[in-house]
C-alpha positions as CSV (number, residue, x, y, z in Angstrom):
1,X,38.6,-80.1,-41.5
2,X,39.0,-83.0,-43.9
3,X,40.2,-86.7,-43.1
4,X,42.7,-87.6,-44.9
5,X,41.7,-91.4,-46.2
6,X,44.9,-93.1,-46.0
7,X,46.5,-91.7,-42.3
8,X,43.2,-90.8,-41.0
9,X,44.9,-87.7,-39.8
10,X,42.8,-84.8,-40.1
11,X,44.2,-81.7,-41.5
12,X,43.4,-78.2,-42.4
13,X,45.0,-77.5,-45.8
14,X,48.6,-78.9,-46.0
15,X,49.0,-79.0,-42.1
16,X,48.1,-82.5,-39.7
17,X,46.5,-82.8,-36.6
18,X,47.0,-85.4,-33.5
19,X,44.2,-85.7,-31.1
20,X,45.9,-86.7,-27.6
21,X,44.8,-90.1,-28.1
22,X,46.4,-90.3,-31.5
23,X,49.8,-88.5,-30.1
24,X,49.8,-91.0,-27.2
25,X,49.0,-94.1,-29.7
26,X,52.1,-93.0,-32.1
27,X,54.5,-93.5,-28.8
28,X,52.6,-96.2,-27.2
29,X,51.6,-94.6,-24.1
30,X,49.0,-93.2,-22.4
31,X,47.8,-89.5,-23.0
32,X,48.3,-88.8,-20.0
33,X,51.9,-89.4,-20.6
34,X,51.6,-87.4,-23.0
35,X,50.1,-84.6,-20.9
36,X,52.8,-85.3,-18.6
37,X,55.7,-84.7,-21.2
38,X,54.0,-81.1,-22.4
39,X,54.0,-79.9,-18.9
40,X,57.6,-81.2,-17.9
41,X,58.4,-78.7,-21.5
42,X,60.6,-80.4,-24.7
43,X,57.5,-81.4,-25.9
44,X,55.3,-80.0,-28.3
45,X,52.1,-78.1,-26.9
46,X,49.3,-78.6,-28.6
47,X,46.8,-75.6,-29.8
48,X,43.4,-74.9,-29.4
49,X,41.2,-74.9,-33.0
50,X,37.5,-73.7,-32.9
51,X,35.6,-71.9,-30.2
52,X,34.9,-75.6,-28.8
53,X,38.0,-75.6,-27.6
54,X,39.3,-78.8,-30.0
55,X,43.1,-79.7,-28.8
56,X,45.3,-81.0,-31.3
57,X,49.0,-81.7,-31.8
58,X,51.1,-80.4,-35.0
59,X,52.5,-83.5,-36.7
60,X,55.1,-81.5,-38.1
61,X,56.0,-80.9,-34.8
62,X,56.0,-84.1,-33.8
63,X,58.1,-85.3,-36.6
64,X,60.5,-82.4,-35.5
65,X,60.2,-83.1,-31.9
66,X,61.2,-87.1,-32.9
67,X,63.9,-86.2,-35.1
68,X,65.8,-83.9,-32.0
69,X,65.7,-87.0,-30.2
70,X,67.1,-89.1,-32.8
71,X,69.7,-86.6,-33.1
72,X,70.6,-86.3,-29.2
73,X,71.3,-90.7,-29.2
74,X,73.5,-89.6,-32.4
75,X,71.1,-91.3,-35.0
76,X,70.4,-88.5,-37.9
């Protein structure tokens, strides 16, 4: 995995990863909000990279996850 120098966000060719904490520092709560939110489902689950059993968030996902609830309080 590379860094990416200006987000810090790692990624693995053209796709970006959230650790928990970063997840829960982009919506300014806790990660275990954020834990809370993947098991109550509308929220992105996370997947597993490596054998070492590395969790991490797709920010694509994210993004697509935010914009649904833009969309719902009728903000496009």
């Amino acid at each position: 995995m590379r860094s990416n120098a200006l987000t810090q966000t790692p990624d693995v060719g053209s796709t970006k990863f959230l650790s928990v904490q970063d997840a829960a520092r982009r919506y300014s709560v806790t990660p275990r909000s954020i834990w809370r939110w993947v098991r109550e489902g509308g929220f992105p689950a996370p997947i597993q990279l490596g054998s070492g059993g590395a969790t991490r968030f797709v920010l694509a996902e994210l993004e697509d996850w935010e914009s649904r609830k833009r969309a719902q309080r009728g903000e496009a």
